[in-house]
C-alpha positions in Angstrom: 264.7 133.1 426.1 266.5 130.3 423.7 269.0 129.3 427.4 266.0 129.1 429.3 264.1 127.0 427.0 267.0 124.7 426.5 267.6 124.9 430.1 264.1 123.8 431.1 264.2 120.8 428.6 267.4 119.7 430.1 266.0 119.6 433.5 262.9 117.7 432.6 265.4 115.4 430.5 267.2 114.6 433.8 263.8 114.8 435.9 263.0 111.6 433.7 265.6 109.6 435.4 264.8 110.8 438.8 261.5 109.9 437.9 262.0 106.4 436.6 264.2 105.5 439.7 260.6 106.1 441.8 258.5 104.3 439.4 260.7 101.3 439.8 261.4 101.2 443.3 257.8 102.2 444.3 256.2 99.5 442.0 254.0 101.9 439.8 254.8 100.2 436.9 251.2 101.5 435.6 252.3 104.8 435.6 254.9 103.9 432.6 253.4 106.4 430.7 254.7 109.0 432.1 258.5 108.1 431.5 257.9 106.6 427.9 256.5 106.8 424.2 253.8 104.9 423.5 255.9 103.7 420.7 259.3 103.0 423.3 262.0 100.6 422.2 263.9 99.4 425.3 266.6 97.3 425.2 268.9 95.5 427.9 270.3 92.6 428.9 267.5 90.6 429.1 266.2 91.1 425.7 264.2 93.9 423.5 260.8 95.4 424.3 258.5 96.9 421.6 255.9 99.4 422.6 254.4 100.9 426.2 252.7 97.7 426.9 255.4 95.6 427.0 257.3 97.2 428.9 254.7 97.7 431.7 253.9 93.9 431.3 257.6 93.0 431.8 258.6 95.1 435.0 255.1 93.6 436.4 256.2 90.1 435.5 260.0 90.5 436.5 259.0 91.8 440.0 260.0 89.5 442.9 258.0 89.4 446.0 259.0 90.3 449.0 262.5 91.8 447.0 262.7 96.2 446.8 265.3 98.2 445.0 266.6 101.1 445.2 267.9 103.0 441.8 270.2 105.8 441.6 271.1 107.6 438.7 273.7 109.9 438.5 276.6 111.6 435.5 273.6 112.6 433.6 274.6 114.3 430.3 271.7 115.9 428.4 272.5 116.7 424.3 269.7 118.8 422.8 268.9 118.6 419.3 265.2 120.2 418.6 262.8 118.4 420.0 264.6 115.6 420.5 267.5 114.5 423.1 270.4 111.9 423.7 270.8 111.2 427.2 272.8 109.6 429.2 272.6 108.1 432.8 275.5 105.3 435.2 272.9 103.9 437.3 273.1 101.6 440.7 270.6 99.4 441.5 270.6 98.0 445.4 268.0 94.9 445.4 267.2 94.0 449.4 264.5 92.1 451.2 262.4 93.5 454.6 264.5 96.5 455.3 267.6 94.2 454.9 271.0 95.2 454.0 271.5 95.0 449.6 271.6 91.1 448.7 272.9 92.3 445.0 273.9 95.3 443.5 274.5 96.1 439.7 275.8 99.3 437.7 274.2 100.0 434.6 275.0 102.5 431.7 271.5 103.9 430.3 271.3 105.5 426.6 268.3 107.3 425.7 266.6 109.3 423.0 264.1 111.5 424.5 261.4 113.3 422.5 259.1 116.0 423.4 255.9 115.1 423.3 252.2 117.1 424.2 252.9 115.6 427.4 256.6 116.8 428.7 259.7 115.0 427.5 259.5 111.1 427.4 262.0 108.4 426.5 261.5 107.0 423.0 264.7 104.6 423.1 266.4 103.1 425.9 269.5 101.1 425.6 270.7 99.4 429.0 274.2 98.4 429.3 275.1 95.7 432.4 278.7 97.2 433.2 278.8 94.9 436.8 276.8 92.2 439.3 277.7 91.8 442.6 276.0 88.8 444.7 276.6 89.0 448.3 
């Protein structure tokens, strides 16, 4: 029972990223909630974020019109601890316009700590790593 508890969590752990990739390209940045803590610190790049809210008001505000992406994540590595998780995650990001081939592409290393909550697993912490740009 213990390996198929631990095995579950670390599917829903890697479900998260699966799951974040279609909130972002899809635009349901309202449904935030369901990836994150109320309480999420997210950091990156382009700054910190403090809290659910913020984080949904950013990805709103930093969408371009007209512009789509396309996430992948992939080398996920899960490390259980309880009822909390490190996670790990190389993602590539394709940004393209009407159907269009990819305009930019970027690769990304994504930390988390991922708690379980009433709720499923959510990401708590999120550290985002820019490993490479590419403008075409």
């Amino acid at each position: 029972m213990f390996a198929d508890t631990r095995t579950a969590d670390r599917v829903e752990i890697t479900d998260l990223f699966a799951r974040l990739a279609n909130l972002l390209d899809e635009h349901r940045h309202d449904n935030a909630g369901t990836i994150y803590t109320d309480d999420v610190v997210v950091r990156s790049p382009r700054g910190e974020l403090h809290g659910l809210d913020e984080v949904t008001a950013f990805l709103e505000r930093n969408h371009v019109e007209g512009e789509r992406t396309f996430h992948v994540h992939g080398d996920v590595l899960v490390q259980l601890d309880g009822d909390r998780a490190k996670a790990t995650a190389n993602q590539l990001t394709y940004f393209y316009r009407n159907d269009g081939p990819p305009h930019r592409t970027s690769g990304l290393r994504v930390a988390c700590t991922a708690v379980q909550t009433s709720m499923g697993w959510r990401f708590s912490e999120m550290q985002i790593t820019l490993a490479w740009m590419h403008d075409r």
